[in-house]
C-alpha positions as CSV (number, residue, x, y, z in Angstrom):
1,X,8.2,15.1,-1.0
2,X,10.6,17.4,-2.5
3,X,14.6,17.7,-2.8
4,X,15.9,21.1,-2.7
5,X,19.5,22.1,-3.0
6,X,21.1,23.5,0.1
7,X,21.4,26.9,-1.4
8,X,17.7,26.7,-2.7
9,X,16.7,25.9,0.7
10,X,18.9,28.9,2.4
11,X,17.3,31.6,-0.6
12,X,13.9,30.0,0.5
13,X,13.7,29.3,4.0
14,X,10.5,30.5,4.7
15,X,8.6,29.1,1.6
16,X,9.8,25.6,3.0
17,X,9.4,25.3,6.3
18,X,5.7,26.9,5.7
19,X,5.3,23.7,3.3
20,X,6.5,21.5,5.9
21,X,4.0,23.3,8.0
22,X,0.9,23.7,6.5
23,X,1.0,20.1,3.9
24,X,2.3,18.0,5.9
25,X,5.0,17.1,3.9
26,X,9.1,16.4,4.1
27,X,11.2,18.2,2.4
28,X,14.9,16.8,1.7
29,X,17.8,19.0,1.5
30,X,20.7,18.4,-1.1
31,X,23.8,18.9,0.4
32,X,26.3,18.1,-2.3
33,X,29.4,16.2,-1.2
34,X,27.6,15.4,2.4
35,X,24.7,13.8,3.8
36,X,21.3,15.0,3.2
37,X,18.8,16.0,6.0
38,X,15.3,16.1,6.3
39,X,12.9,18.7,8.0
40,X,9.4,17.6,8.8
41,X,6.6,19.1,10.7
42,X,7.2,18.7,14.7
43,X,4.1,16.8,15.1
44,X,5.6,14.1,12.9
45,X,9.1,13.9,14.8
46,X,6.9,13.4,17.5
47,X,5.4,10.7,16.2
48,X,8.9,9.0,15.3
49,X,10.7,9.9,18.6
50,X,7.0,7.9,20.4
51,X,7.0,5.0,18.2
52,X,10.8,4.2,18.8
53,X,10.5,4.8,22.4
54,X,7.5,2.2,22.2
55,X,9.3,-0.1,20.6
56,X,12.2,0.0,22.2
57,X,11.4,-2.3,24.6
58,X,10.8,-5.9,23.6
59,X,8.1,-6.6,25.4
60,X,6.2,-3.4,24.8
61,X,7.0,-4.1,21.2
62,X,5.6,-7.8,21.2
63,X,2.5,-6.3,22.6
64,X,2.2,-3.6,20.6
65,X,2.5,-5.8,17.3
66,X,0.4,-8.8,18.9
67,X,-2.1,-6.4,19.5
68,X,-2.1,-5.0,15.8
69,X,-1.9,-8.2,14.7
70,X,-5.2,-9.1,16.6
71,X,-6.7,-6.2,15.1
72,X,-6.1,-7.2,11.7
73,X,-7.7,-10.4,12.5
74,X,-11.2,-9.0,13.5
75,X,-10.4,-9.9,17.1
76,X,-11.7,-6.2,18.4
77,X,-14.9,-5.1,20.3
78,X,-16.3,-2.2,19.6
79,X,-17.4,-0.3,22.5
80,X,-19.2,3.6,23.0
81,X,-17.1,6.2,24.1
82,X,-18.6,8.0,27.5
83,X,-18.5,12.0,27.6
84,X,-17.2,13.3,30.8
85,X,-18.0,16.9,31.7
């Protein structure tokens, strides 16, 4: 992760959000005097924006985490996947 200064970031605009891009990786920026943001690949924020929608609910979320929870137990079966044409 890196922390770039809000003029850094506005000089180098391009070289960052290609970082974000192509690593994978947040990048923090400075803004002296106010709050900082983040940018992150779309894909990710994505991610974020599903996971809180999932979880928003508390019985979706009880699920979700009984279910991991399960997992982490060994209490799985393992099954083929089937190709479809």
């Amino acid at each position: 992760m890196q922390v770039v200064s809000m003029t850094e970031a506005r000089n180098n605009f391009k070289a960052i959000f290609d970082s974000v891009f192509n690593d994978h990786d947040e990048v923090i920026i400075h803004r002296k005097g106010r709050e900082n943001v983040v940018v992150i690949p779309f894909d990710e924020y994505n991610s974020i924006k599903e996971t809180n929608y999932l979880l928003s609910n508390k019985n979706n979320a009880k699920h979700l985490l009984d279910s991991v929870q399960e997992l982490r137990e060994g209490h799985y079966k393992e099954r083929d996947l089937i190709e479809c044409d």
